[in-house]
Structures are given as structure tokens and as C-alpha cells.
N, CA, C and O of each residue as an XYZ file, in Angstrom:
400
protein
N      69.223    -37.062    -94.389
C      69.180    -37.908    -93.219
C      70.020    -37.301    -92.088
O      69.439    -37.102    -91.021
N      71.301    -36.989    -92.194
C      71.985    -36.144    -91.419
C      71.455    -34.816    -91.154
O      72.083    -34.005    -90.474
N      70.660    -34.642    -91.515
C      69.627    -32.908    -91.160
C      68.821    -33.376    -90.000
O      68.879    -32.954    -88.845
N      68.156    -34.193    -90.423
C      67.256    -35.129    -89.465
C      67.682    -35.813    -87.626
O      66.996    -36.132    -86.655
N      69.275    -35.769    -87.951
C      69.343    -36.376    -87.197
C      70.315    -34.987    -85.846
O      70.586    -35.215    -84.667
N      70.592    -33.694    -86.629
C      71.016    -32.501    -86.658
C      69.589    -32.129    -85.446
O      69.492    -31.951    -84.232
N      68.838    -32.150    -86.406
C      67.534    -31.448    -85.919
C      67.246    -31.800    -84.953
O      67.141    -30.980    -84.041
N      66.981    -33.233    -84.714
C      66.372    -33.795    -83.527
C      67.368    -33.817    -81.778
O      66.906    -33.892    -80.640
N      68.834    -33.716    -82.250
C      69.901    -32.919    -81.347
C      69.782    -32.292    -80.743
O      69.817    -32.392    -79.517
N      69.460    -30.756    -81.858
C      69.273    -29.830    -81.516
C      68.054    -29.382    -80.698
O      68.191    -28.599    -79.758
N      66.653    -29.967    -81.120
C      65.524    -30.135    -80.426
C      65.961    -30.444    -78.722
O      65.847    -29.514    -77.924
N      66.473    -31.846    -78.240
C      67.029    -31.778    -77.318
C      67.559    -31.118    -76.563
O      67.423    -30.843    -75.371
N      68.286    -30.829    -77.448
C      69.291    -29.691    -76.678
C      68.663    -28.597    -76.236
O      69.036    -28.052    -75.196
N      67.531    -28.086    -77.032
C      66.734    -27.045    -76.459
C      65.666    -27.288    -75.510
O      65.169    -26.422    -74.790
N      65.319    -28.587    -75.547
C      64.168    -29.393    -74.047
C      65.258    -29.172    -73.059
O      65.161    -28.399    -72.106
N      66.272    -29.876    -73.333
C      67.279    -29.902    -71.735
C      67.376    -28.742    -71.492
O      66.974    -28.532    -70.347
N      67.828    -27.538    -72.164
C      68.029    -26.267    -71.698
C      66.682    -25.728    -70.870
O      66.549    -25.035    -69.861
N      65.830    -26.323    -71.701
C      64.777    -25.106    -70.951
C      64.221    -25.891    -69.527
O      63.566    -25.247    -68.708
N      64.518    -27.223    -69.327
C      64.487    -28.031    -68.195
C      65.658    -27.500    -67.073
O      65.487    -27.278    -65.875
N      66.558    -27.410    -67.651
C      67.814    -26.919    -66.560
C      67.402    -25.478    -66.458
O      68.225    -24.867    -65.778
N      66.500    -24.773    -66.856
C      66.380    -23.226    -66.303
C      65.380    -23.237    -65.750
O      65.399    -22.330    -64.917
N      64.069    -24.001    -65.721
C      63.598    -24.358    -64.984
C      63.912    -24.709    -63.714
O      63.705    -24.165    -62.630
N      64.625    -26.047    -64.146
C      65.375    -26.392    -62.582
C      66.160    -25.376    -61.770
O      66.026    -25.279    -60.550
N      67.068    -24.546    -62.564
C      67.755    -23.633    -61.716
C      66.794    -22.729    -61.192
O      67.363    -22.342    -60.172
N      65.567    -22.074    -61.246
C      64.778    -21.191    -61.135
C      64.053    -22.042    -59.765
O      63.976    -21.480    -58.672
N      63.619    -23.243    -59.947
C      62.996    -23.559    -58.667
C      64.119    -23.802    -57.815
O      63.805    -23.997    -56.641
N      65.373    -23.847    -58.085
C      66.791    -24.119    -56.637
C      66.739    -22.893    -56.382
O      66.333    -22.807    -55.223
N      66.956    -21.666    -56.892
C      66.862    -20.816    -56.512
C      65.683    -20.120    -55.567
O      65.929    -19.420    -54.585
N      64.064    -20.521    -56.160
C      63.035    -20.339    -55.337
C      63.352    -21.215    -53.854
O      63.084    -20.397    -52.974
N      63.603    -21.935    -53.485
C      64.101    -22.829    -52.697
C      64.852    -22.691    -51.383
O      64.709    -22.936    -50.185
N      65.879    -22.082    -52.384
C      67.211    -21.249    -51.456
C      66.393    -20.374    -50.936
O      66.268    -20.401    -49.711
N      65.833    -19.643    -51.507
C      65.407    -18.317    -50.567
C      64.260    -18.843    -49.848
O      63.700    -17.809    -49.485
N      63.743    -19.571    -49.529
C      62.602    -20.146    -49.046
C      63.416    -20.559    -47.603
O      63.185    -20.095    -46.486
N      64.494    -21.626    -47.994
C      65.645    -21.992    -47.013
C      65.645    -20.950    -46.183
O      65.420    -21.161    -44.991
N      65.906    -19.584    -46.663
C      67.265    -18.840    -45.982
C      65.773    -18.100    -45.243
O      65.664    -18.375    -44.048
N      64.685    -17.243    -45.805
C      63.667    -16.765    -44.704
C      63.027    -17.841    -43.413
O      62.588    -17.316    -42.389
N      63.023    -19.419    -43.575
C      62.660    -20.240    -42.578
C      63.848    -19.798    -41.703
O      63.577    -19.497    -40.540
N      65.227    -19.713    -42.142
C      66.466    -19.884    -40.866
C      66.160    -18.775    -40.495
O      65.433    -18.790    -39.501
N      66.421    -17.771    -40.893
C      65.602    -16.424    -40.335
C      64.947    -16.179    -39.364
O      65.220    -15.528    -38.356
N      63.828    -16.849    -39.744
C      62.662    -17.098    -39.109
C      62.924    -17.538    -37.722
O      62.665    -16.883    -36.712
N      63.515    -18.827    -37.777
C      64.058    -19.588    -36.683
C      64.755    -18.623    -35.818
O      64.284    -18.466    -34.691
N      65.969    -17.840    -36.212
C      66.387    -17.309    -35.824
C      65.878    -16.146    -34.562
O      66.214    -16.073    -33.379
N      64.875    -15.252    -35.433
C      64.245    -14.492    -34.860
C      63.557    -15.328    -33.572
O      63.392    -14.643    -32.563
N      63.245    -16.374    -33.519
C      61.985    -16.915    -32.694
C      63.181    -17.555    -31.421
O      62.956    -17.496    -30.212
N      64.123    -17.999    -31.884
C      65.387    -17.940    -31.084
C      65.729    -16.723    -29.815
O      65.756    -16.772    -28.585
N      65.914    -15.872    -30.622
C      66.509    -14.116    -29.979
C      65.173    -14.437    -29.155
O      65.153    -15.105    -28.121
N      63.910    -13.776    -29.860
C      62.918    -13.732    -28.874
C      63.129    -14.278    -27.690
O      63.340    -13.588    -26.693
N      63.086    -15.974    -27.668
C      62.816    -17.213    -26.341
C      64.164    -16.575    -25.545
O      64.183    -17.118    -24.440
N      65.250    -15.677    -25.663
C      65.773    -15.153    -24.822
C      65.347    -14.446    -24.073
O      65.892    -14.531    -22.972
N      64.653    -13.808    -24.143
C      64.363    -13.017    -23.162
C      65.288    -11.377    -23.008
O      65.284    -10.641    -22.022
N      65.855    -11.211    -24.028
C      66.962    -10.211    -24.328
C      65.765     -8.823    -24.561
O      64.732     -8.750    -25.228
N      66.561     -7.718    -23.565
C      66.123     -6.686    -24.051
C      66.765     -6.090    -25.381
O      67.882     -6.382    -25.809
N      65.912     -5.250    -25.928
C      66.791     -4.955    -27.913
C      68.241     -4.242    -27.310
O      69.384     -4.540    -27.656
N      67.830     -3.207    -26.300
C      69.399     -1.760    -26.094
C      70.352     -3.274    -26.004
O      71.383     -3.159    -26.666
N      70.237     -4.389    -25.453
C      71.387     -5.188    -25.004
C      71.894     -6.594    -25.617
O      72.655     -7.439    -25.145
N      70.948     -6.515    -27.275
C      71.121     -8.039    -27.879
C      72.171     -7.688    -28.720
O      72.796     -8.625    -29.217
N      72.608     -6.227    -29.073
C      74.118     -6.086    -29.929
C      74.691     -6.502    -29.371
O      75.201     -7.601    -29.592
N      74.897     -5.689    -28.221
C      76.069     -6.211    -26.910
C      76.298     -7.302    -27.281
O      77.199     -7.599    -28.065
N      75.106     -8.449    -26.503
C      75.157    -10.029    -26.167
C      75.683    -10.312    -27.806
O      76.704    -11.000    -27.804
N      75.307    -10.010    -28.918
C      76.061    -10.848    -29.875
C      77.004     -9.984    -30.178
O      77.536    -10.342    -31.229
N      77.486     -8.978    -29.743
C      78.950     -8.540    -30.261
C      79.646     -9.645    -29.409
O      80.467    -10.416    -29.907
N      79.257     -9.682    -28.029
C      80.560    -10.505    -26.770
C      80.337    -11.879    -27.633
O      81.484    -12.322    -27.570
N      79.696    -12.718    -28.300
C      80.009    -14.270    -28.917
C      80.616    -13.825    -30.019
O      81.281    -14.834    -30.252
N      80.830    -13.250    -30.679
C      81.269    -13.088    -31.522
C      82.403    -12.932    -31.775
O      83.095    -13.332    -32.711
N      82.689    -12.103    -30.596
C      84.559    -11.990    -30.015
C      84.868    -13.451    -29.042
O      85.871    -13.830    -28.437
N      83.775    -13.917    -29.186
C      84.442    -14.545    -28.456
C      84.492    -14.887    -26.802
O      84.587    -15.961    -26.208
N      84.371    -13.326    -26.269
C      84.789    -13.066    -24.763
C      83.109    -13.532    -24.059
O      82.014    -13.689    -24.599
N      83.622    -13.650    -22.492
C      82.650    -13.887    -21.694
C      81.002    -13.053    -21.839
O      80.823    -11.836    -21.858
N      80.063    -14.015    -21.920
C      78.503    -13.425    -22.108
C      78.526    -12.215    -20.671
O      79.239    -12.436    -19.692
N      77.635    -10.970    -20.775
C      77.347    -10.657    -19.529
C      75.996    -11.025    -19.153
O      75.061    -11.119    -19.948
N      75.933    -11.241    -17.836
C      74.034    -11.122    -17.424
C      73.530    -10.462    -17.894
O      74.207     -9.458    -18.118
N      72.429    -10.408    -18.292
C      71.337     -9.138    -18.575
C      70.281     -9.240    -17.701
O      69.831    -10.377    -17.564
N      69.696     -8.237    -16.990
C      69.035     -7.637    -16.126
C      67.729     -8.511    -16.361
O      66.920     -8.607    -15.437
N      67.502     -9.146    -17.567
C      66.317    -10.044    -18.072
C      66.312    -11.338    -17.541
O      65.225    -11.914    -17.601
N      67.194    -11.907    -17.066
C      67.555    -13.454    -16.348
C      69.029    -14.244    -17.248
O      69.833    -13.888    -18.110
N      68.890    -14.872    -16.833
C      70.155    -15.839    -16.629
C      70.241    -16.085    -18.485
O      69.281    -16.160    -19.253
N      71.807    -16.176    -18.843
C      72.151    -16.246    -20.167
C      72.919    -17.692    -19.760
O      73.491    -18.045    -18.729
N      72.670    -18.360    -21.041
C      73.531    -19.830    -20.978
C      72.441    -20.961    -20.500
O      71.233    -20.983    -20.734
N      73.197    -21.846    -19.796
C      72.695    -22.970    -19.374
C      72.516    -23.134    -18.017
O      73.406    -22.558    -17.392
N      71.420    -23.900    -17.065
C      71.593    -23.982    -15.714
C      72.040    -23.848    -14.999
O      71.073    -23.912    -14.240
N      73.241    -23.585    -14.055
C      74.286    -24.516    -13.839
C      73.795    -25.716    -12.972
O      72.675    -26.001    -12.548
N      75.105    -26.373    -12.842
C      73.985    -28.101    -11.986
C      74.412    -27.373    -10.471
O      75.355    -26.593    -10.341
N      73.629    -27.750     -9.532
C      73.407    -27.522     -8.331
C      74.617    -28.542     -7.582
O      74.711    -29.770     -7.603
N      75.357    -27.660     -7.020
C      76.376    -28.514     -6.228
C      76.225    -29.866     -5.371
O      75.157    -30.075     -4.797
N      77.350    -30.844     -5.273
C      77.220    -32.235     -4.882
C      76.588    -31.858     -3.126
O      76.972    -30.977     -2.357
N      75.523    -32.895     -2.937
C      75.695    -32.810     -1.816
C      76.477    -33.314     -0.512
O      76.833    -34.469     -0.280
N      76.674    -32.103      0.336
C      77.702    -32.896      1.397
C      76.992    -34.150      1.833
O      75.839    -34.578      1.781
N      78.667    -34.739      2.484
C      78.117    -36.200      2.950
C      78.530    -35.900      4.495
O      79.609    -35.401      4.813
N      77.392    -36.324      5.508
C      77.726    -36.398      6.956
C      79.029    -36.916      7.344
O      78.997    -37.911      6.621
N      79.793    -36.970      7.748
C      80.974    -38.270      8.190
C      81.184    -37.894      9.601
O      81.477    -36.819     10.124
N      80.928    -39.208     10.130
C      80.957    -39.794     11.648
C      82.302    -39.576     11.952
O      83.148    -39.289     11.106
N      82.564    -39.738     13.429
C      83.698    -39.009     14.008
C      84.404    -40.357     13.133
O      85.289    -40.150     12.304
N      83.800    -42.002     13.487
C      84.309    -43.380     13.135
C      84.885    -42.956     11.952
O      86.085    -42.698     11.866
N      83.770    -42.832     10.647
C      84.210    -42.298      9.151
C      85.280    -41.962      9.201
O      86.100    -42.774      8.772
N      85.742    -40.797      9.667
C      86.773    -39.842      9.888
C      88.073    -40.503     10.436
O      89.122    -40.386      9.802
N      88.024    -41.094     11.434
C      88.994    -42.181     11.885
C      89.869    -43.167     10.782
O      91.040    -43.509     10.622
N      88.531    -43.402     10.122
C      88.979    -44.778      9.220
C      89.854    -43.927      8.243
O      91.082    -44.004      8.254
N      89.307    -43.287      7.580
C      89.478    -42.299      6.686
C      91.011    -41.952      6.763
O      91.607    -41.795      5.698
N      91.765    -41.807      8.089
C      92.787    -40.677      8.089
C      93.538    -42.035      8.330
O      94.717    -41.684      8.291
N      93.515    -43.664      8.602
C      94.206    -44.279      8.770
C      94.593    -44.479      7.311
O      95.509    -45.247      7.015
């Protein structure tokens, strides 16, 4: 009876194993599935820059240190900037009130 109950343990024990190598085998298929999409992304990223190749080391050596992006001859790196406030007219009156 204790053989029986040995056996059927052990049976287990060998379903779970071969379930957990399974499982580890598809996390692993997975991961790498993960890591060529970021890739992927990546690449399609660089591209939408507009970066010539002689000058995309450059551009990611300078983030990398850290230090200021330079222009590249390809257009504008970064973000917009916002277009300055516009002036406001002020009447000679304005001006009067203003300095009282």
C-alpha cells in the first residue's frame, strides 16, 4: 500500500516537472518574442526621426552622457518649442495707471 502511494507521488512529481518545463520553455519563447517587438519599436522610433545613420551614434552617445542634443542638418530634435506670449498693446492711459 505504501508503494502505491510512493508511486503515485512520484508519477506527479514527474507530470509537474514536465509541466514546469514546458512552462519555462514557453516564458522563455515569450521573452524573446517581448524583446524583438521592443526592438522593433525601437527601430521604427530611430527611423520617425529623421536621423541621418553618420549622426545617430553621435545623437545617442550626447543622451547618454547626458549633455545637450545637437541639431542635425535633418530638422529639429526634441519637442516644438511653444511660440512666444503675445505682446499686449498698452495705451499711453494703461501705462499711466500702471506706473501709479
Amino acid at each position: 500500500m505504501a508503494t502505491s502511494k510512493t508511486a503515485k507521488i512520484l508519477a506527479d512529481i514527474e507530470k509537474t516537472k514536465a509541466k514546469l518545463a514546458e512552462q519555462q520553455a514557453k516564458l522563455k519563447e515569450l521573452e524573446a518574442k517581448k524583446t524583438e517587438v521592443e526592438n522593433m519599436e525601437i527601430v521604427d522610433m530611430v527611423r520617425g526621426m529623421s536621423i541621418p545613420l553618420d549622426e545617430l551614434a553621435a545623437f545617442l552617445q550626447n543622451i547618454k552622457g547626458g549633455k545637450p542634443q545637437p541639431a542635425t542638418s535633418s530638422g529639429q530634435v526634441g519637442p516644438k518649442p511653444k511660440p512666444p506670449a503675445p505682446e499686449k498693446n498698452i495705451t499711453d492711459k494703461e501705462a499711466q495707471l500702471n506706473e501709479e
